[in-house]
N, C-alpha and C positions, 0 to 999 in steps of 0.2 A: 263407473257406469256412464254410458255415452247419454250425452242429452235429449240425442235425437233419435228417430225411428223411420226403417224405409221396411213399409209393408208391402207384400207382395202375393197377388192370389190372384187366382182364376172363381168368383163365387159362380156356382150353378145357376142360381137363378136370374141372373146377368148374360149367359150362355143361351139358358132357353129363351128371355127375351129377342135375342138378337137371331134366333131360330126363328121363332113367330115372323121377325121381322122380314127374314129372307122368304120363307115357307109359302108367304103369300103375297110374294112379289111388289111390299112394301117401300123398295130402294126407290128412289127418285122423289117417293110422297113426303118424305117426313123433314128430308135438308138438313140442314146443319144448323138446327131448333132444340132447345130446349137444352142446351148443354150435349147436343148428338152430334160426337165428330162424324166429317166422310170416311168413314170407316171403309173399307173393301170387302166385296164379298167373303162368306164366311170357304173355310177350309174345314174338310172334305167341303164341296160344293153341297146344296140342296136345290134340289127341286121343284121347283113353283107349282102352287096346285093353286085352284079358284078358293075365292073366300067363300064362308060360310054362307048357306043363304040367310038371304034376309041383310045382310052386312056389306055396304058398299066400300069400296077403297078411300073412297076420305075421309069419312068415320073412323074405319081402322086405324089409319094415318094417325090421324089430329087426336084418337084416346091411346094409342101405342107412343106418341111422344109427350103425352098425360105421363105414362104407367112408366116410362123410361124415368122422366124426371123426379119419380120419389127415389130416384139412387139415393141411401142416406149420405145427409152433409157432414156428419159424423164420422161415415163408414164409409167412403167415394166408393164404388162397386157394390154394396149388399142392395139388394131388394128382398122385400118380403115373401116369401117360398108361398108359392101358388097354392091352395091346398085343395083337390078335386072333392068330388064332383062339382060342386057349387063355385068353389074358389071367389070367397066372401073377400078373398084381400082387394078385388078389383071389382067391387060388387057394384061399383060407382060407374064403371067404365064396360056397357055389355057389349060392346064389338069387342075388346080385348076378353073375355069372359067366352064368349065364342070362339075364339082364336084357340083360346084355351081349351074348349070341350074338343073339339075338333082335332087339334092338333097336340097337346098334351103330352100322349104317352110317346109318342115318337120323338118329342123334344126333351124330355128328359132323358132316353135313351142315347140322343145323339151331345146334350150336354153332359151326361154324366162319364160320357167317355172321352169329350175332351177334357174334363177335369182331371181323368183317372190319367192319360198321357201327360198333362202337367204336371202335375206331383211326383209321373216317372222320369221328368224331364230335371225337375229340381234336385230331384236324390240326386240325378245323375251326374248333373250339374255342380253338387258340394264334393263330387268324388274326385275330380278333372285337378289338375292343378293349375297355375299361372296363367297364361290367357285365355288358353281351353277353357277354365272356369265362366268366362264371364265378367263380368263389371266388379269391379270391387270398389265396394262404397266407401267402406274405411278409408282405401286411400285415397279416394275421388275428396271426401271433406277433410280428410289431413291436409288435401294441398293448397285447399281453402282458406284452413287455418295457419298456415304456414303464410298464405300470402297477406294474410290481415293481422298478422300477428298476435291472433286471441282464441280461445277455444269457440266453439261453434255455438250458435243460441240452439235454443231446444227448437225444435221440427219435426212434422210429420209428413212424410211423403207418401201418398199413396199409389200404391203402382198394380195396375189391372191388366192382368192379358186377356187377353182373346184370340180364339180361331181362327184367324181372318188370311188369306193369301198376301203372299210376299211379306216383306220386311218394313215396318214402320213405327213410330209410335206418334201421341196427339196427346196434346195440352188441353182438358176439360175447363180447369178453374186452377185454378194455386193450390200446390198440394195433393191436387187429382192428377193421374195419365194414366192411359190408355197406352198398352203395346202389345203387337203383335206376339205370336205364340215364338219364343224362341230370340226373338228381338234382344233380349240382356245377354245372351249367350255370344250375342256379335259386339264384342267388346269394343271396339272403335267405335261402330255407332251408338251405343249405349251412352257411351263416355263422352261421346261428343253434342247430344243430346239432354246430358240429364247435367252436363257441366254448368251451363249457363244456369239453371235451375236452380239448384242446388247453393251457386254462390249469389244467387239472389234472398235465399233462407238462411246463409250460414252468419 
């Protein structure tokens, strides 16, 4: 059994986050705070509507990269699933609370369909053979252990996609990234990307 672990997932309520965050034309407010890479707009696009009344843009801002940063340090990508009407998880934060009453259903409809093309991206992904596959990690930390001459220490790598346009990925914290939808399927850049990483944990 290998020592180490590369997870890999799209969570929902990481999705709808980054919905809210486009929905009401929050890009430019929030920066590169709070552990929030420049992420690019999201894919499909969305459409910018006014905020809630009562809810100014810097409030949303400054409690949206509140509610960003409980991503658990545990679990890099999970947040806790909003739960309507009330949605007590953010009971703290009522501009996000708003965001939420507001915008809610349409954001889990548009998150839960990027998750559902993920998961058909992954099957389709372990079907492919050879480079068509994707990144292979196995031999990405074989050649690591190969070059230090020792098996690998234990590691957790956590690895988040998102809907976001074009091809990228982003370094949160050690152990945390960020990449775009489809991003590991582009094996060169994967590999060239997650190399240095990797033989910084191996």
């Amino acid at each position: 059994m290998e020592s180490w672990q590369v997870r890999i997932d799209m969570p929902q309520p990481l999705v709808l986050t980054l919905y809210l965050h486009e929905v009401v034309g929050l890009r430019g407010l929030t920066g590169d705070r709070q552990g929030f890479p420049p992420l690019p707009p999201l894919s499909p696009s969305v459409r910018v509507q006014a905020l809630p009344a009562g809810v100014d843009a810097q409030s949303a801002a400054e409690q949206w990269a509140q509610w960003w940063a409980r991503r658990r340090l545990d679990l890099p990508g999970q947040l806790p699933f909003p739960h309507p009407p009330d949605f007590p998880e953010v009971q703290d934060l009522p501009a996000v609370q708003a965001l939420l009453r507001q915008h809610f259903t349409a954001g889990i409809a548009y998150s839960g369909a990027a998750c559902t093309e993920h998961a058909q991206r992954s099957v389709a992904a372990l079907r492919q053979r050879g480079r068509d596959r994707g990144i292979d990690w196995q031999l990405l930390v074989r050649r690591q252990e190969e070059q230090l001459g020792r098996r690998a220490a234990p590691f957790v790598l956590w690895v988040t996609e998102v809907p976001v346009e074009g091809t990228g990925a982003w370094l949160v914290a050690d152990g945390d990234v960020i990449v775009s939808a489809g991003f590991l399927q582009d094996r060169v850049a994967a590999e060239a990307f997650f190399e240095p990483l990797v033989r910084a944990v191996v």
